[in-house]
N, C-alpha and C positions, 0 to 999 in steps of 0.2 A: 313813657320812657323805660320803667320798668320791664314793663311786658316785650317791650323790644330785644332790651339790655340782654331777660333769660334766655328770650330765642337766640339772641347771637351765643352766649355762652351752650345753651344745647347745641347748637349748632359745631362749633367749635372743636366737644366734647363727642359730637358722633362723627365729627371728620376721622379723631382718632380711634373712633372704633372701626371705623372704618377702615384707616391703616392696617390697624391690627388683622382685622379678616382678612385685605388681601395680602397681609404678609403671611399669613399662616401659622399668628404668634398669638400666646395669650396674653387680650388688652384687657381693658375696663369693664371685667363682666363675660367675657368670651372665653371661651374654654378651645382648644386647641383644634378642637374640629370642628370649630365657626358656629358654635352652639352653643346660646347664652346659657349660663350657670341658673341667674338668680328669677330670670326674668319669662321664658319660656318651657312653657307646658300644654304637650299636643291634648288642650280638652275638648270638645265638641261642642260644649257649654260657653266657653269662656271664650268671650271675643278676639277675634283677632289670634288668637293662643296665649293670650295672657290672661293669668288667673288672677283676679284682683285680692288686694292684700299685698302681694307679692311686689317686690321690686322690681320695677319696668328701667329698661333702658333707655341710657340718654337719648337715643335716636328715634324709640317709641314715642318719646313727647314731642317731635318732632312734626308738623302740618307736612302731608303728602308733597306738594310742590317743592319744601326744601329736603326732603327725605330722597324724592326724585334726584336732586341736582348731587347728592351724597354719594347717590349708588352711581350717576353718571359719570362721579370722577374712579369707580373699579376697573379694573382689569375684564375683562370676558370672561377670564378664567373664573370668576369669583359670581358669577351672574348663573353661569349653565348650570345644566341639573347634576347635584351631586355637591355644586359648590358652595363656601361658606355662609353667603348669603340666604340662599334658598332654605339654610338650614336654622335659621332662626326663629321665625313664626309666620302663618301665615299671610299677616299681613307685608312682610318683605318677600313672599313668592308670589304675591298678587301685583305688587309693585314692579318684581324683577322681571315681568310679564309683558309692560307697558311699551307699547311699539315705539316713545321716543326715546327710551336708553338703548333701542339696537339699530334705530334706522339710519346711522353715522358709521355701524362697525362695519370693520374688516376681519372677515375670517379666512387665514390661509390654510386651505388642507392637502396635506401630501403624505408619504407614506410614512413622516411621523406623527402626525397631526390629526389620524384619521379617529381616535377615541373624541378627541377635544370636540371636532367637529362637530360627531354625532351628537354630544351632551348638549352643543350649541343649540346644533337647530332644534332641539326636543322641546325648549322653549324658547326660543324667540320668534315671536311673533313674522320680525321681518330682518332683513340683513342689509344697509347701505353695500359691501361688497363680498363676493363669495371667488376667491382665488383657489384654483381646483388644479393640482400638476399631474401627471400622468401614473405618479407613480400610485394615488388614490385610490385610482378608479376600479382596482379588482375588490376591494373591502368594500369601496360603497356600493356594488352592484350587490352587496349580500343584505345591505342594509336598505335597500331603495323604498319597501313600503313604510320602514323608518322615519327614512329624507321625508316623504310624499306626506303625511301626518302631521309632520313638524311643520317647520317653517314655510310660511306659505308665499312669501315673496324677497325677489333679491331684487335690489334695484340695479347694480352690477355684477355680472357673472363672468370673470375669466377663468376660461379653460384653457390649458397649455398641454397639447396630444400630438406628441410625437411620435410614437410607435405604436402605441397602444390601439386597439379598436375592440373597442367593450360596446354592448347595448348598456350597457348602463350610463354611459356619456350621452346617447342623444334623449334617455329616460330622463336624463338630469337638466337637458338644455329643453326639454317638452314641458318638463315639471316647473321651472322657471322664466323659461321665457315670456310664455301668456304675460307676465305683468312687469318683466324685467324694462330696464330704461337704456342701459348702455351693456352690450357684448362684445367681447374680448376673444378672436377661436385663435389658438396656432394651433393651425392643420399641419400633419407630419406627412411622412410615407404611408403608413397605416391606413390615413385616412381617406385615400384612395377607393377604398371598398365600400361597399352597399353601406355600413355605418355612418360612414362622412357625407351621400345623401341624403338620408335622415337626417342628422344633424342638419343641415341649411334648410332642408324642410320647413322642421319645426321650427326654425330660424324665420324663414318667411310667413308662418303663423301668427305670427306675434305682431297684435294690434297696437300695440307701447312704443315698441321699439323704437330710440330715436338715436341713437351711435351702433354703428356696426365696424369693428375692427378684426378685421382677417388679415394673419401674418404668416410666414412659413412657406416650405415647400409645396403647393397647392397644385395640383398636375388635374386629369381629370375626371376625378371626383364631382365636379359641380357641374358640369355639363347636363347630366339628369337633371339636376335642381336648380340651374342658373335658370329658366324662365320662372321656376316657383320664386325664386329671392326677387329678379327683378319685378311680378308682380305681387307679389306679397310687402310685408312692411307697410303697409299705409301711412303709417306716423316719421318713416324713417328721413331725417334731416342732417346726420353728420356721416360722411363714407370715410374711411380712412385702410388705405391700402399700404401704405411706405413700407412695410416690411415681407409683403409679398415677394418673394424671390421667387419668381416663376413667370411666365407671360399672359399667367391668369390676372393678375392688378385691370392691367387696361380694358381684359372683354368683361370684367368685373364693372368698371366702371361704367364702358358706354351699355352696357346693358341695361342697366338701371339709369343712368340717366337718360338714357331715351324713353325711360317711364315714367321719371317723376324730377322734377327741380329738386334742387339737395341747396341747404345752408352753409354747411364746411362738408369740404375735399382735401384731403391727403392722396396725392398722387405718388405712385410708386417710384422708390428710392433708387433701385440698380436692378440688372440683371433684364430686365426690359427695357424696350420703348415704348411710349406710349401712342406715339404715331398724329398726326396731320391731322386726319379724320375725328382721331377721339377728341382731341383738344378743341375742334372746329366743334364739335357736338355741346362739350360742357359751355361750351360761351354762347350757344344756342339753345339750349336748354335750361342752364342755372344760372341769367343774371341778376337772379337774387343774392347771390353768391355773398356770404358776408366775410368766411374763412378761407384761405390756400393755402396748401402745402403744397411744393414742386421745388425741383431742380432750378437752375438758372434757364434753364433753355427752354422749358415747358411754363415755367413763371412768366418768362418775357411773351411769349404766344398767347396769353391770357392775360394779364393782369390789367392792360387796356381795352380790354371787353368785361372788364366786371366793375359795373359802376358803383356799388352797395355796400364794395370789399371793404372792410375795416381790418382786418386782421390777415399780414402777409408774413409766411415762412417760407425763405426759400435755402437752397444748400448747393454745394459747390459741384460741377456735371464738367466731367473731361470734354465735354462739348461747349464749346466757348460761344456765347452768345453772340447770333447778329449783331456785325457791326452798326446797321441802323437802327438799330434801337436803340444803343447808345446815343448814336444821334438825337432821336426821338427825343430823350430825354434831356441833351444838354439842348436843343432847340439852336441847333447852329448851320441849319441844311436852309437852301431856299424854298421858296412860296410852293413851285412845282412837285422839287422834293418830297417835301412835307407832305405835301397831300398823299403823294405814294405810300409813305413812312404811315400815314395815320388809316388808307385802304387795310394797311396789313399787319398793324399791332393797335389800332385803335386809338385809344389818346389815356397813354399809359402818366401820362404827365398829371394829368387831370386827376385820376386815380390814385397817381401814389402822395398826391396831395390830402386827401383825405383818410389819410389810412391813421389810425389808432394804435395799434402796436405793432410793429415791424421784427421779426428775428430773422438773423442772419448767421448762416453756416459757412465760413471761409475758407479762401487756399491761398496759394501765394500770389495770384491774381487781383490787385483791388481795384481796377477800373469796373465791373460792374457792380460791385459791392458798396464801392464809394457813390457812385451816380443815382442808385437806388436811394441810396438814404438823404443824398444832397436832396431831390428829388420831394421826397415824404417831408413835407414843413411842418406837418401835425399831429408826427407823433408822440404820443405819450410815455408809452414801455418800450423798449430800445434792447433788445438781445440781441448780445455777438458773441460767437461761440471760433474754436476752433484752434490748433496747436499755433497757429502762423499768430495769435491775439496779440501776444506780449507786444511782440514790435509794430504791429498794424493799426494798438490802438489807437495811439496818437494822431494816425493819419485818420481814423476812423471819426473819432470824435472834433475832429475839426472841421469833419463834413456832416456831422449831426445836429439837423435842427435845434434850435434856442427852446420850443415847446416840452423837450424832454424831461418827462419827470422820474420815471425809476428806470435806473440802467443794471443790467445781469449781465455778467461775465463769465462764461465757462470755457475754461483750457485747463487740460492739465498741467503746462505750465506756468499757470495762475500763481505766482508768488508775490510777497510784500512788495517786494523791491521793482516789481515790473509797474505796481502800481502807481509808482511816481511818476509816470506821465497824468495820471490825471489831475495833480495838483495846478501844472499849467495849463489845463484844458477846462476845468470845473470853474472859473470864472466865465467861459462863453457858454455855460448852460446855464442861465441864472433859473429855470424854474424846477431847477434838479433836485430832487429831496432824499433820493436813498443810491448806494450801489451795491449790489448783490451780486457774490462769487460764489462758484463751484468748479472741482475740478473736473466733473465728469457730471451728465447731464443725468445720471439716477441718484447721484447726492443732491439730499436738500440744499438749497442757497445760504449763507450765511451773508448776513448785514457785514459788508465792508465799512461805508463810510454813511454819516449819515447828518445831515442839513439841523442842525441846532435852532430853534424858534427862526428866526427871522436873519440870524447871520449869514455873511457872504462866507464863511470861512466852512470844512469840513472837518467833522471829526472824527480821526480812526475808530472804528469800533471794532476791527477783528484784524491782525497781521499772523496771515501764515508761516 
């Protein structure tokens, strides 16, 4: 009990040394430029840098696994080379070293951010995400045998190139991609040029790769490289095109799906179509299909040919969906009918019975919105987004299966007071346990209400 009792008090005692470092204050023993006083001295002899006799720091006494979990609650800033950490002894730059305190970070580098960066990858081993904006990439081209040295893996790498066209952008998506797991490109104007097929190049090199998200003005640039992308990727299992503004999305899509089955699809948001042919392809070549994204009109064309789908998003399309599919779905057409109905959207009924989490993007339209989800008796996570929410919920959630258990809300005009329809709604969900708001789908969610042990009753947890 003793020997526990110290550890928690050392432990305790190096949280706030640890405060102290990353505030850049002097604490218990730290001297203002993250440099213990009493306890650290660079000798070649003395272990670790501590010269015995000397007084050691609380955190020194510390076993590496909770000394780990210390430095995992710093800042980044306090980790890189130069920062306060590194500068205490060698055994916390051998620690700060350890690929589980970086492989969760996010580092974003733009044209304020390009020193940090560098210090970052000088030592970290590896990086959970690397967010890279345009205005970066003429200082990292000065820096690349730098980048190349350092950090030798990103698990996510978004780039955001809108005008720009450096070699040092597809240097950087060569140097990472080899071992990266999810890519992130917004292709600009720029990227038009011999640089932008490079970049998908090396894009289709990449034996890891298992998300590819391509957004932006994409014109033709890929043409060179769209046979390299569609037979490259080997490992590639999620496409996501929705922010493709060009009528590159769709020959994106069936390109590659006439190569390989994909697990989730995002199909493109606006400014295209995606056409007859390519939706006829995805339901013949991906009915593994576990995720969609699509329109209402391109959802309904699919969603009864993917038998495996668990997870359906779909969003609101100036094109009003077949009226029989509606049909389809409330099952009120005859024997003959039907069978036409099920020739040509499949048995969307069957499907949206098994679906797991449902999101829904709305307009002022709720007959296909409402039938969808009457439809889905087993879902779990229940997202409805969109300005029309306030007044639609109540029609919404009286057509929402009984199996719901967390509901998200996003509108902007998501206020307290609109909230009060779900007071008389939240008795016909009894396996309901949280609701989560945002006004906008790039804010985190906040816990609106939320299911107390075992009562029927809900309790506010946040009023806007």
């Amino acid at each position: 009990m003793k020997h526990g009792a110290a550890h928690g008090d050392v432990l305790v005692n190096g949280v706030r040394e640890a405060n102290a470092l990353s505030d850049g204050v002097e604490g218990d023993g730290v001297a203002e430029d993250g440099v213990e006083e009493d306890s650290v001295v660079e000798d070649g002899n003395a272990e670790d840098g501590v010269v015995e006799g000397q007084k050691a720091s609380m955190m020194e006494a510390l076993p590496s696994e909770l000394l780990l979990l210390v430095l995992g609650l710093l800042p980044t800033e306090a980790l890189q080379l130069g920062g306060p950490v590194r500068n205490v002894c060698r055994r916390w730059r051998r620690l700060a070293g350890c690929p589980s305190l970086w492989r969760r970070r996010r580092v974003r580098c733009d044209g304020d951010h390009v020193d940090s960066f560098l210090r970052t990858v000088a030592v970290a081993p590896e990086l959970g995400e690397l967010d890279l904006t345009v205005a970066a990439t003429a200082r990292v081209h000065e820096h690349m045998d730098q980048i190349e040295k350092g950090c030798a893996r990103v698990r996510s790498l978004k780039l955001t190139l809108w005008w720009w066209d450096s070699p040092a952008v597809a240097a950087l998506v060569r140097h990472y991609s080899a071992r990266a797991e999810t890519l992130d490109l917004c292709l600009g104007y720029a990227s038009a040029a011999h640089i932008g097929t490079e970049i998908l190049r090396a894009v289709a090199a990449s034996p890891t790769l298992l998300t590819l998200r391509v957004r932006g003005w994409v014109f033709s640039l890929l043409s060179a490289a769209l046979d390299d992308l569609a037979r490259g990727c080997p490992a590639l299992q999620q496409l996501d095109v929705e922010h493709v503004e060009s009528s590159f999305g769709p020959v994106l899509v069936a390109a590659i799906t006439a190569r390989r089955p994909l697990r989730g699809l995002v199909l493109p948001r606006r400014h295209c179509v995606v056409g007859r042919a390519v939706l006829e392809q995805v339901a013949a070549t991906c009915p593994g299909l576990r995720s969609l994204g699509a329109d209402y009109v391109d959802g309904a064309a699919l969603v009864g040919r993917l038998p495996q789908l668990r997870t359906l998003r779909l969003w609101f399309s100036y094109e009003r969906p077949d009226h029989e599919f509606l049909w389809a779905l409330h099952r009120n057409r005859g024997r003959h009918q039907a069978d036409d109905v099920t020739a040509r959207w499949g048995d969307p009924v069957a499907v949206l019975a098994r679906l797991e989490e449902l999101r829904l993007e709305l307009d002022d339209d709720l007959d296909f919105p409402v039938a969808v989800l009457a439809a889905s008796r087993q879902v779990r996570s229940l997202h409805l987004a969109g300005d029309w929410l306030p007044t639609q919920l109540p029609h919404l959630l009286r057509a929402a299966p009984a199996s719901v258990e967390h509901l998200h809300l996003c509108s902007c005009e998501l206020r307290g007071r609109e909230l009060d329809a779900l007071r008389a709604v939240l008795p016909r969900l009894p396996a309901l346990r949280s609701v989560h708001g945002a006004h906008s789908a790039r804010e985190a969610p906040t816990l609106l209400w939320e299911r107390k042990r075992a009562a029927t009753q809900f309790e506010p947890c946040y009023v806007s």
